[in-house]
C-alpha positions in Angstrom: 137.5 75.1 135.0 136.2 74.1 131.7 132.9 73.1 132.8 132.8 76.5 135.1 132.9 78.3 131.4 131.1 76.1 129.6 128.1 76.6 132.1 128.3 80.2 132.2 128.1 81.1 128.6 125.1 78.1 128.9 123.7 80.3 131.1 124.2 83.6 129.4 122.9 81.9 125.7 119.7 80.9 128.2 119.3 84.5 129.2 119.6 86.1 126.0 117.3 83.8 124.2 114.6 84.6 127.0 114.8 88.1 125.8 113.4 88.3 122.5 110.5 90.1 121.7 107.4 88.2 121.3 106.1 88.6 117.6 102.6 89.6 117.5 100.2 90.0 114.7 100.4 93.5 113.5 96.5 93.8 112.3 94.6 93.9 109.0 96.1 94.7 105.8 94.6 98.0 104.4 94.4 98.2 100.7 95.5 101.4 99.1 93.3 103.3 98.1 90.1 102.0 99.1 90.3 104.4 102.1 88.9 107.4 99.4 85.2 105.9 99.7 83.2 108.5 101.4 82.3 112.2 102.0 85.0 114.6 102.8 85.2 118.1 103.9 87.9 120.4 103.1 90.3 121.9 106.0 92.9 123.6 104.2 93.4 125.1 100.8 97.3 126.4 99.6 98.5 127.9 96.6 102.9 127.1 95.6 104.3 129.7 93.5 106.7 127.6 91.4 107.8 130.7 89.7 109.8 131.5 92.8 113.3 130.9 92.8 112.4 129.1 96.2 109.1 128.0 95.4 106.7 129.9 98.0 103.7 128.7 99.8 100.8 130.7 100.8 97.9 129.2 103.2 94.5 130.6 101.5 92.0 128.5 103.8 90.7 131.7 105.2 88.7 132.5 102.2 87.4 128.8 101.3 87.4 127.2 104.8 86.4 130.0 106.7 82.8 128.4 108.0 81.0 125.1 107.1 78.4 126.6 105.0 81.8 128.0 102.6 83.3 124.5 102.5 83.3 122.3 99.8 82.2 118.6 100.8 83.0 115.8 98.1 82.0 112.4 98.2 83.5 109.3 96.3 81.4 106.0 95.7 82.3 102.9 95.3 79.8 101.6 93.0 81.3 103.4 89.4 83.7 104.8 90.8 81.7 108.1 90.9 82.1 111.0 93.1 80.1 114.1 93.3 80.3 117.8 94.9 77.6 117.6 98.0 78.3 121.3 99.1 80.5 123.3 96.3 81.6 125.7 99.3 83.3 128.8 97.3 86.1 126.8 95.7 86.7 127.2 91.8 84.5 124.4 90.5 87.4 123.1 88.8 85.9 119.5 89.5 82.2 120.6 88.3 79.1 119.1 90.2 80.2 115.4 89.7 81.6 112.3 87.6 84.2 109.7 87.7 87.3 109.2 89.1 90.0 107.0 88.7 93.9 106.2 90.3 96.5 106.3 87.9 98.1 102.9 88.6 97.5 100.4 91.0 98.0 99.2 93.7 100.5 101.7 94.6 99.0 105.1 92.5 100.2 108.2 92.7 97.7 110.4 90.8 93.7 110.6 90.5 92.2 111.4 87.6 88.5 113.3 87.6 86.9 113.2 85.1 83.8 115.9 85.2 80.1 115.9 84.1 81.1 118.7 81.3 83.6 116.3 79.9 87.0 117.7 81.3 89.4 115.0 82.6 91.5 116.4 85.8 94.6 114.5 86.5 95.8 115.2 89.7 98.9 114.0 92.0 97.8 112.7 95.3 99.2 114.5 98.6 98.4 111.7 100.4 96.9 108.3 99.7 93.8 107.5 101.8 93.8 104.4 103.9 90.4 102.7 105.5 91.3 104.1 108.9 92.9 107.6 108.1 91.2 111.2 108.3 93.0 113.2 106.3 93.0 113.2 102.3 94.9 115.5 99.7 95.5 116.0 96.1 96.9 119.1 94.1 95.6 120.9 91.3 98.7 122.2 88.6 98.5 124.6 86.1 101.1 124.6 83.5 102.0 127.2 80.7 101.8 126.8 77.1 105.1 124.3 76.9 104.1 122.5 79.9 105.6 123.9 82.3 103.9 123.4 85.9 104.0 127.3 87.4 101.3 127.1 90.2 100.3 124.4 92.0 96.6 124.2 94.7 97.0 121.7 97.6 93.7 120.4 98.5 93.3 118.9 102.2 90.1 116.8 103.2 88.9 115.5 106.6 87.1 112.5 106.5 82.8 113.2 107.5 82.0 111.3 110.2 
C-alpha cells in the first residue's frame, strides 16, 4: 500500500512539473527616453482648470488640430539634443521656432526641459515617456500665479511621423 501512494504522488510531482510554462526571452531592452528622437505631430490639445474645486478638463483640439496644415509638427535630434518647430500649426509658440531640450533626471525622468532660441527655459512634466517602439508622446505646459501656485495646466499629445 505504501508503494501504491508513494507512486501516485511520483506520478502527480511528474505531472505538475511537466506543466510549467516555458520561459522565453521577452525582447530588447528599450531605453527610456531615447524613443523622443524624431518628428511628431500633434493629435490632441487640452486645457485643466485647477481652479476648480474638481479640477475640470476641456478638449480644445478642434481649434489647433483641426487639419494638418493647423498642426504643429516638432522634431527632436539626437545630435545636441536640439529640437525645432517644422510646422508651428496655430499653437501659442510657447516653445519658439527651436533649441535644446533636456530630461530632468535620468534614466527614469519625469520632466523635459526646452530651452528656446529667445533664451526662455520651459520645464515641463512629461504625460508619457516615449519608448523606441511607441506612437504617442505628451508633455504639459503649467502656468502658475505670482506665489507659485500651478492654476492651468495644457496637455500636449504627439503622434509619432512616420
Amino acid at each position: 500500500m505504501k508503494n501504491y501512494i508513494l507512486s501516485v504522488i511520483l506520478a502527480i510531482a511528474a505531472l505538475l512539473s511537466g506543466c510549467k510554462p516555458e520561459i522565453k526571452e521577452i525582447g530588447p531592452e528599450y531605453a527610456a527616453g531615447e524613443g523622443i528622437y524624431g518628428s511628431w505631430i500633434i493629435s490632441k490639445v487640452s486645457q485643466v482648470d485647477l481652479n476648480q474645486p474638481i479640477p475640470e478638463t476641456r478638449d480644445i483640439s478642434s481649434f489647433f488640430a483641426s487639419d494638418e496644415s493647423r498642426k504643429m509638427i516638432i522634431r527632436f535630434d539626437k545630435e545636441n539634443n536640439a529640437y525645432s518647430i517644422v510646422q508651428p500649426g496655430l499653437l501659442p509658440r510657447v516653445l519658439g521656432t527651436g533649441g535644446t531640450w533636456a530630461y530632468d533626471v535620468m534614466p527614469y525622468p519625469t520632466a523635459i526641459s526646452f530651452y528656446t532660441s529667445n533664451g526662455d527655459t520651459i520645464s515641463s512634466p512629461l504625460a508619457n515617456m516615449p519608448r523606441e517602439n511607441d506612437v504617442h508622446f505628451g508633455f504639459n505646459i503649467e502656468r502658475s500665479d505670482s506665489c507659485g501656485e500651478v492654476y492651468l495646466r495644457y496637455v500636449y499629445s504627439f503622434n509619432r511621423v512616420q
